[in-house]
C-alpha positions in Angstrom: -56.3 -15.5 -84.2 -57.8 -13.3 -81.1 -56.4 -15.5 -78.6 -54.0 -12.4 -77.5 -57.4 -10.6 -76.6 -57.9 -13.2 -74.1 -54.9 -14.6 -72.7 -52.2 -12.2 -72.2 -49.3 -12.4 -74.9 -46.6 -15.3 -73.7 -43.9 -13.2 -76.1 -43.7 -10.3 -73.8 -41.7 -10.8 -70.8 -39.6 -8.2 -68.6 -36.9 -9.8 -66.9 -35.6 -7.6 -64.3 -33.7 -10.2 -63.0 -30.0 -9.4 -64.2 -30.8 -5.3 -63.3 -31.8 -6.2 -59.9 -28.7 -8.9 -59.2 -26.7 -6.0 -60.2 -28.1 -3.3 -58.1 -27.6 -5.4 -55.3 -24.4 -6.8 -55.8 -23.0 -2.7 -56.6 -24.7 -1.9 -53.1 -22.5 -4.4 -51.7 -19.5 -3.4 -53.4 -20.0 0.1 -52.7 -21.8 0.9 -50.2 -20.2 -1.7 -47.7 -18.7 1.1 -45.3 -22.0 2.6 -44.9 -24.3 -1.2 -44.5 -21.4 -1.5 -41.5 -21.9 1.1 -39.8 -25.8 1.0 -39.7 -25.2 -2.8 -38.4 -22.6 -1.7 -35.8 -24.6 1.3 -34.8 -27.8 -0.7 -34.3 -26.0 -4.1 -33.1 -24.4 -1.8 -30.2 -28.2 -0.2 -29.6 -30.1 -3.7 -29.3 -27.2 -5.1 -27.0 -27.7 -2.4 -24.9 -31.2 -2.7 -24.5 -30.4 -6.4 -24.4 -28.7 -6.2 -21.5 -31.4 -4.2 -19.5 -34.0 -6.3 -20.3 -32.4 -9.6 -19.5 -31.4 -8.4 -16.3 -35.1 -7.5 -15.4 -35.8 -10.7 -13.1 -38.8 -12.8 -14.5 -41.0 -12.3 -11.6 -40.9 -8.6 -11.9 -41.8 -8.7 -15.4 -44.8 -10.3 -14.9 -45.4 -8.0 -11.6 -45.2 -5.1 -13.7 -47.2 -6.6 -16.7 -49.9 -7.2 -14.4 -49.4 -3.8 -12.5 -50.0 -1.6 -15.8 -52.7 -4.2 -17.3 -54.4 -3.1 -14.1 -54.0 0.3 -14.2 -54.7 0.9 -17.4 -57.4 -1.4 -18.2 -59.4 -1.4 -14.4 -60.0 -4.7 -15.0 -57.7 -7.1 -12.1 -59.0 -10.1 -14.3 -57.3 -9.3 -17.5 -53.9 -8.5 -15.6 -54.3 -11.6 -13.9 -54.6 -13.3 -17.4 -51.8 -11.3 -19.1 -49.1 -11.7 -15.9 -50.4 -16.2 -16.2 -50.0 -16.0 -20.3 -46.4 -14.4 -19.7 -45.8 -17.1 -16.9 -46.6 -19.8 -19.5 -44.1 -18.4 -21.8 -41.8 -18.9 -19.1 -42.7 -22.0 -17.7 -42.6 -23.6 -21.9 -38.7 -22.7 -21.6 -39.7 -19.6 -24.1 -38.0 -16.6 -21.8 -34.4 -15.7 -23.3 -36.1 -16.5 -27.1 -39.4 -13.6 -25.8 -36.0 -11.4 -24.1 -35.1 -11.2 -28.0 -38.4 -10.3 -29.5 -38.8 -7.7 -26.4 -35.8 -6.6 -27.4 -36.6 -6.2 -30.9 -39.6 -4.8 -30.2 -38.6 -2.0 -27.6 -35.6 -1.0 -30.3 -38.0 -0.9 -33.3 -40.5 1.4 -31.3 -38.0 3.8 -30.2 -36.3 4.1 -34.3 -40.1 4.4 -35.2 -40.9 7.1 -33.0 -37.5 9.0 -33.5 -38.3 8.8 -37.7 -42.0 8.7 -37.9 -42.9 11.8 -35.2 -40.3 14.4 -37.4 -41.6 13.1 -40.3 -45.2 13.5 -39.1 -44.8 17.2 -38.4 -43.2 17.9 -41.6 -46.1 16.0 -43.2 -48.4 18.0 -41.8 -47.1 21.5 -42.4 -47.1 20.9 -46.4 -49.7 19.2 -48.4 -47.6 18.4 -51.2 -45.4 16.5 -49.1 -48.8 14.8 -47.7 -49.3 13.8 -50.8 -46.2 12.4 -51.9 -46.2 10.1 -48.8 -49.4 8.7 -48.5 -49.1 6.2 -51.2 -45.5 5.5 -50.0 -47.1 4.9 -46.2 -50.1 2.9 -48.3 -47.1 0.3 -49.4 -45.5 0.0 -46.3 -48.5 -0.4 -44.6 -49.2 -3.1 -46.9 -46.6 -5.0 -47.8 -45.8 -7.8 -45.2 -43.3 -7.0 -42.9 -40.6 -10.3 -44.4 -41.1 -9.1 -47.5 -38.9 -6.1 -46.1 -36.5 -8.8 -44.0 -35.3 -10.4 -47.5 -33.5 -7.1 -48.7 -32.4 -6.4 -45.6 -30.8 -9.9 -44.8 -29.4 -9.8 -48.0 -27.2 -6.2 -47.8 -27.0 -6.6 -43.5 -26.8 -10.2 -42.8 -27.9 -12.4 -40.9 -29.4 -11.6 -37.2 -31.3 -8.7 -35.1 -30.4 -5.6 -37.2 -32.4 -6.8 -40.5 -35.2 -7.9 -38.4 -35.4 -4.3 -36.9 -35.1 -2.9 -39.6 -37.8 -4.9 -41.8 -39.7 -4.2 -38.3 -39.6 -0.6 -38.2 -40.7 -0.1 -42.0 -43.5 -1.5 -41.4 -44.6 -0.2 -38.0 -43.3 3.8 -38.5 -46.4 4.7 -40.9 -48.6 4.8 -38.1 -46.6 7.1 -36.3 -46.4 9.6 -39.4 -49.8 9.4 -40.1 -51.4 10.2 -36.9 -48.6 12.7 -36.1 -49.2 14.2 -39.5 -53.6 13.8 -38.5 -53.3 15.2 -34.9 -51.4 18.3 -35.9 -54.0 19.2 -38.9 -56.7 18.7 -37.1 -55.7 21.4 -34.2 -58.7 24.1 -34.5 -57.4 26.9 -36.9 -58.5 29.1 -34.2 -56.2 28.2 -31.7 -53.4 28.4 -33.9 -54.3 32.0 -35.4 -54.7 33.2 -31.9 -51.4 31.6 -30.3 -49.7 33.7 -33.9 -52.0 37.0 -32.7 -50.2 36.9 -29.7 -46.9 37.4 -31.6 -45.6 33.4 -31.4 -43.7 32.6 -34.5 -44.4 29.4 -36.2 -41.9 27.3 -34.1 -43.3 28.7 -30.9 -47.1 27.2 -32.1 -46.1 24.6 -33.7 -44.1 23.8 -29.7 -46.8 25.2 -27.6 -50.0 24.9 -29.3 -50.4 22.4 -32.5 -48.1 19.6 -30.7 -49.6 19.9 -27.0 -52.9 19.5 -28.3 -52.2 16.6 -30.7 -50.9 14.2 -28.0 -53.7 12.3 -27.8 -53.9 11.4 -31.5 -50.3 11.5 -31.4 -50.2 8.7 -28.8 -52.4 6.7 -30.3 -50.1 6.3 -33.4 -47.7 5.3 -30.6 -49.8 2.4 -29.6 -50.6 1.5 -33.1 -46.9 1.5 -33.8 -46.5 -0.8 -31.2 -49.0 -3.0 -32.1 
């Protein structure tokens, strides 16, 4: 008799189904113009990066991994290791298939950086706006990055394009959020003075809150890379 206290009720079921079948297949029928030109638009941009990066020769790929894995990291051992893992990739007949992730990669990072560092700065100037995003950042954070690859394949097809897109929802959050952290966390101090000394907002914003946010600001680079 109290079994419904226990085991959730078998007679209530949504199915959402039919509503969602339709709100794809109308974004198909209607919006078709639109889905073509974001493919064209971003097809034409990965060929082009395409094209740079499989003309890089192999060996000075691996020169210049090793080159910034040693200036970076100090450490002649650990650019050694990175420039031999990238020579195994090679050397397993892996190269053109690791020129298409690159590719990927390089074209997700720069849409991510072009949205997400805007975005950031606007985040930051309004806490209402900070609030309305951080849950929406939560989910894309979250969610697994195919999980965004199945609506995209389905209204973009099949190739590149949906994978940079499912790629860059998932890896512009970062950017936003440590755009959005570097700017509020500029001293107040700084900012009231650089306005005492007649800058408008845009001028501070430019001169003051940015310049001395790019070190949290280029971290959210490297985790958006990541």
């Amino acid at each position: 008799m109290f079994e419904w206290l226990i085991e959730f009720p078998s007679s209530i079921k949504l199915n959402i189904k039919d509503a969602i079948d339709q709100i794809v297949k109308y974004m198909v029928n209607n919006w078709d113009p639109f889905f073509d030109a974001v493919t064209i638009f971003l097809r034409g941009f990965l060929n082009g990066i395409g094209f740079v990066v499989d003309r890089i020769p192999w060996w000075l790929l691996i020169a210049l991994v090793f080159f910034l894995t040693w200036r970076m990291s100090r450490k002649p051992g650990k650019a050694l290791l990175y420039a031999a893992l990238l020579f195994a990739v090679g050397a397993m007949g892996l190269w053109p298939l690791m020129n298409i992730t690159l590719t990927i990669v390089i074209a997700s990072v720069i849409i991510s950086i072009v949205i997400g560092f805007p975005l950031g700065v606007l985040v930051a100037s309004s806490s209402r706006l900070n609030t309305i995003m951080r849950p929406v950042l939560d989910t894309m954070q979250t969610m697994p990055s195919f999980v965004y690859l199945i609506p995209a394949v389905m209204l973009l097809g099949l190739g590149s394009v949906p994978a940079v897109i499912a790629t860059t929802i998932y890896a512009v959050p970062p950017m936003i959020r440590l755009t959005s952290h570097g700017i509020r966390q500029v001293d107040n101090e700084v900012v009231e003075a650089g306005l005492a000394f007649g800058s408008t907002k845009w001028q501070t914003l430019v001169k003051v809150e940015i310049p001395q946010a790019i070190p949290t600001i280029m971290t959210g680079v490297n985790q958006t890379i990541m």
